[in-house]
TORLUM-295251 format. One record per residue (C-alpha): residue in three letters; x, y, z. Coordinates in steps of 0.05 Angstrom, whole numbers, plus 5000, padded with zeros to 4 digits. Example, Ala and Ser with C-alpha at 12.3 -4.5 7.8 and 13.67 -1.06 7.14 Angstrom:
BEGIN
ala524649105156
ser527349795143
% end
This chain:
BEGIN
unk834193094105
unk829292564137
unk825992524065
unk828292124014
unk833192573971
unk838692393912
unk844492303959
unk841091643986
unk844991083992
unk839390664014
unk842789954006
unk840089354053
unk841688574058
unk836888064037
unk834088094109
unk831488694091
unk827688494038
unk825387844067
unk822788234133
unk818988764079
unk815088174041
unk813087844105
unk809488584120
unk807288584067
unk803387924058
unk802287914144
unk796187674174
unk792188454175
unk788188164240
unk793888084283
unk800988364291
unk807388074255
unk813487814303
unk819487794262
unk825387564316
unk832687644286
unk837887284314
unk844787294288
unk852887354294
unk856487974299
unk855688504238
unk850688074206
unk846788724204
unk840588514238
unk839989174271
unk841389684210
unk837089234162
unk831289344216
unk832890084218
unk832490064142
unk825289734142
unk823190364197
unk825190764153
unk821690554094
unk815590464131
unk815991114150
unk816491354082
unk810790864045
unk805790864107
unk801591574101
unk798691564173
unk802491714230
unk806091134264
unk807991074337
unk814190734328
unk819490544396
unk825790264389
unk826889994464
unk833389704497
unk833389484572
unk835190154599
unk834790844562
unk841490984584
unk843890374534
unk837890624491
unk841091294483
unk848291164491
unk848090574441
unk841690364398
unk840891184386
unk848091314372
unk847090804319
unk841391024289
unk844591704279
unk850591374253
unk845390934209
unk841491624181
unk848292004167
unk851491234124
unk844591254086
unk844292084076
unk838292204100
unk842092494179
unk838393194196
unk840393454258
unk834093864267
unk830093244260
unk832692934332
unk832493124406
unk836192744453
unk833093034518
unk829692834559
unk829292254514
unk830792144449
unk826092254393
unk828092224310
unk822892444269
unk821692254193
unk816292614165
unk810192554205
unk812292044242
unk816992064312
unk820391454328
unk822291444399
unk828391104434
unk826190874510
unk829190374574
unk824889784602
unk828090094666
unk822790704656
unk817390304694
unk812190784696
unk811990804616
unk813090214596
unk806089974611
unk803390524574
unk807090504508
unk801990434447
unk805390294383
unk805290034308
unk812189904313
unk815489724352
unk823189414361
unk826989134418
unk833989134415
unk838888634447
unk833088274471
unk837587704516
unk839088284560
unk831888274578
unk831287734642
unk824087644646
unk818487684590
unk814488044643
unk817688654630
unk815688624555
unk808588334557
unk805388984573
unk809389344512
unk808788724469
unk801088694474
unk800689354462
unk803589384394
unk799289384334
unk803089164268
unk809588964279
unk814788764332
unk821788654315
unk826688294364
unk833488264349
unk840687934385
unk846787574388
unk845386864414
unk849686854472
unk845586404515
unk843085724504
unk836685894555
unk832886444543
unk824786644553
unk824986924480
unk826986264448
unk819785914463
unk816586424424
unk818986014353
unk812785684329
unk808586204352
unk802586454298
unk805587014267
unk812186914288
unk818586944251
unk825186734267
unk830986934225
unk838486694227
unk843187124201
unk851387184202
unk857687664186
unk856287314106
unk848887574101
unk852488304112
unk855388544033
unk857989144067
unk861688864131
unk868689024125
unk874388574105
unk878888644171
unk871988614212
unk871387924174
unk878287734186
unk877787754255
unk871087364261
unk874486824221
unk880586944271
unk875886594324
unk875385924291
unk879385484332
unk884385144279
unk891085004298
unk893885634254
unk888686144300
unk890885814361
unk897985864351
unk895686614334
unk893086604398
unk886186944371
unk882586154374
unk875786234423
unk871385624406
unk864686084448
unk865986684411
unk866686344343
unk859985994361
unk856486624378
unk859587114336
unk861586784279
unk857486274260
unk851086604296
unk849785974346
unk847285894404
unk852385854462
unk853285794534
unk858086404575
unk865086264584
unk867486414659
unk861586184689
unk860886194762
unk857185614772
unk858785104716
unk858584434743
unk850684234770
unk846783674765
unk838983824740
unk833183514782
unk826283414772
unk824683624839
unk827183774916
unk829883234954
unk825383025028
unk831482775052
unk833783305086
unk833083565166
unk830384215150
unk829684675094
unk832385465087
unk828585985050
unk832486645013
unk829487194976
unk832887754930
unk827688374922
unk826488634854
unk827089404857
unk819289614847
unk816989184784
unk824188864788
unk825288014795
unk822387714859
unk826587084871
unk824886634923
unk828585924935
unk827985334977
unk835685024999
unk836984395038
unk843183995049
unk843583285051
unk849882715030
unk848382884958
unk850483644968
unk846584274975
unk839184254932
unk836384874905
unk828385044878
unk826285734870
unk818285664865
unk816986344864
unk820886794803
unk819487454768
unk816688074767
unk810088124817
unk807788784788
unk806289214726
unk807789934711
unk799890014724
unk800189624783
unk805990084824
unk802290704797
unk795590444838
unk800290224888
unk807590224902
unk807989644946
unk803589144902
unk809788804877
unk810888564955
unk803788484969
unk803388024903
unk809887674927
unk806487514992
unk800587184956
unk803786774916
unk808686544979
unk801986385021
unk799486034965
unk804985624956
unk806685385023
unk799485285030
unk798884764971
unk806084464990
unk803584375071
unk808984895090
unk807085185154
unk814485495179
unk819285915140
unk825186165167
unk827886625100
unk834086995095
unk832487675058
unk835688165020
unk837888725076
unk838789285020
unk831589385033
unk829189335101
unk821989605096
unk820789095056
unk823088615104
unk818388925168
unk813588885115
unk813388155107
unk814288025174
unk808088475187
unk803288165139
unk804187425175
unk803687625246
unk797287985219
unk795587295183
unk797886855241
unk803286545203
unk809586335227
unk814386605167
unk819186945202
unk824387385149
unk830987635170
unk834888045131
unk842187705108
unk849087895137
unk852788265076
unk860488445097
unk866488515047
unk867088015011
unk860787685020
unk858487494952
unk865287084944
unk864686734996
unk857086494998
unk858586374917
unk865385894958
unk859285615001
unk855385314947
unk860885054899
unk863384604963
unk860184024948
unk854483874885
unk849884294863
unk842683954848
unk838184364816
unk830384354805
unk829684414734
unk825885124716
unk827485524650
unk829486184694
unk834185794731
unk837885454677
unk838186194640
unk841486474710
unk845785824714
unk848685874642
unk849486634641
unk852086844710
unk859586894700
unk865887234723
unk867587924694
unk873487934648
unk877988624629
unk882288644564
unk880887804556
unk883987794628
unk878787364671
unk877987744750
unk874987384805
unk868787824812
unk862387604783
unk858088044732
unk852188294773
unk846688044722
unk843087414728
unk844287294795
unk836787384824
unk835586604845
unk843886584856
unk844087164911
unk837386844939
unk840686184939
unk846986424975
unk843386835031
unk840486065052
unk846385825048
unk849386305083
unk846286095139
unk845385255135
unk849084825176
unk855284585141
% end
């Protein structure tokens, strides 16, 4: 039943509505950007699935249409199980109208909307759409991994998430041309359940919800009132921001974390001095594309190397002694390969991991102060790297996400003079 039949119960918010008029009256010559961010059950997500699915039933040609998380097995095990859930609410749920391997696929009508990872990084450089929507886009780390998908989308491109970080790449995209930004919150959702609203409310942190003991100032900021907030637990909370690296220093350490193929490159300069331990990191993000790995699967490393001989080159850099990531020794002989063939004296050495190790480099740098060079990816890392928590009991093991400049950071420290 992916047509419209008389047991619909097709029934969106305003968003909805507000989303459909801005199709409507879009700029033809270019593609719409509608970015909804929001609280928890402020139905961001269904009221997009409800605008798919009218599009799919006003629009006569066939769309391509993805719906994209960062990896399909979120995709799948989340954004799909949604959908269906969404399809079955609204009564239009046909169970011959879906596959779910090797990848999902719903089809309404003519058209097949399909549900896909940014960790597919073959595809995602070749994924031609009208429409297409990225959910949960703060877990994406780098716009990078979108830009190819992003450029290659004709009509319309929907973001949507819960604004959980005060940092993100996604956020300078308000006051683009043809860009929409959309605030939305628990309130803007007439179907959202009364005990689902109780305990949003339950999060404001008044002197009845903290003798409750339900009181959480970040969650009632994120979730609740659909702002903007910095992680609790965070693993590195107290810096101080600098324009740029100190020269007062005796030497400076190098560290780099590999990205896995088109993964995050992170590359960081560390000195100490009497003001504690400085960090830049001068070289972040993806160094290849989809396209890229399929020509050649070690471009990312051979891009990574440019851009590391260009920079030293402009900064009069002419000895680098950098701590690597050891999970990946070719990569390492690599390096070390291309400047002995170059007559360079970078020198890379892959960093002592032992149990325990990421606790105690992360002991290492919160020692003494923490100056930072001020860069947008390292702020996003800074705010959002934070200790995992089980059942609202905090452990002493950090998350392993946004950690790319962290883990290069620790490998030179690791190995400074202290």
């Amino acid at each position: 039943m992916t047509e419209k039949s008389n047991n619909l119960k097709f029934e969106p918010n305003n968003l909805f509505y507000y989303m459909l008029e801005k199709f409507a009256n879009r700029d033809r010559s270019d593609k719409l950007t509608i970015c909804n961010e929001g609280g928890s059950r402020s139905s961001k997500t269904w009221d997009t699935f409800h605008l798919i699915v009218y599009l799919c039933w006003h629009i006569k040609k066939p769309l391509s249409i993805y719906i994209l998380r960062k990896t399909l097995t979120e995709c799948r095990d989340k954004t799909f199980d949604e959908f269906i859930r969404f399809t079955k609410e609204i009564g239009i749920y046909d169970q011959n109208a879906y596959v779910t391997s090797p990848k999902p696929n719903y089809k309404i009508g003519q058209h097949i909307i399909k549900f896909r990872g940014l960790d597919d990084e073959k595809d995602t450089e070749g994924y031609p759409s009208d429409i297409c929507f990225l959910n949960e886009a703060l877990e994406i780390q780098s716009e990078s991994l979108i830009r190819g998908i992003y450029m290659r989308c004709t009509m319309l491109f929907i973001a949507d998430w819960n604004p959980k970080f005060t940092q993100h790449w996604i956020f300078k995209w308000e006051g683009r041309e043809n860009t929409i930004f959309t605030k939305t919150t628990y309130k803007n959702n007439k179907h959202c359940p009364e005990a689902v609203k109780k305990e949003l409310q339950g999060y404001e942190p008044t002197v009845e919800n903290i003798q409750k003991g339900t009181a959480n100032a970040y969650r009632y900021k994120v979730y609740t009132c659909g702002e903007r907030g910095s992680m609790e637990g965070l693993v590195f909370p107290r810096v101080n921001w600098v324009d740029k690296m100190t020269d007062n220093t005796e030497r400076y350490l190098y560290g780099l974390d590999f990205g896995n193929t088109t993964g995050v490159y992170a590359f960081v300069q560390a000195c100490k001095n009497e003001q504690g331990r400085w960090y830049d990191c001068p070289i972040y993000g993806s160094m290849a594309t989809g396209s890229d790995i399929q020509n050649d699967s070690n471009s990312g490393l051979i891009n990574f190397y440019k851009a590391l001989k260009s920079w030293a080159n402009q900064n009069n850099i002419t000895e680098i002694v950098c701590i690597s990531d050891s999970a990946q020794p070719q990569k390492i002989s690599d390096l070390n390969t291309f400047a002995m063939n170059d007559g360079l004296n970078f020198k890379f050495v892959p960093v002592k991991k032992f149990p325990g190790c990421v606790k105690h480099r992360i002991d290492l740098i919160n020692r003494e102060q923490i100056n930072l060079v001020k860069r947008q990816y390292i702020q996003e890392e800074q705010e959002n790297y934070c200790y995992a928590e089980i059942r609202g009991i905090k452990l002493d093991e950090p998350i392993d996400d946004f950690n790319h400049f962290w883990d290069a950071a620790g490998y030179a420290t690791q190995y400074m003079v202290y």
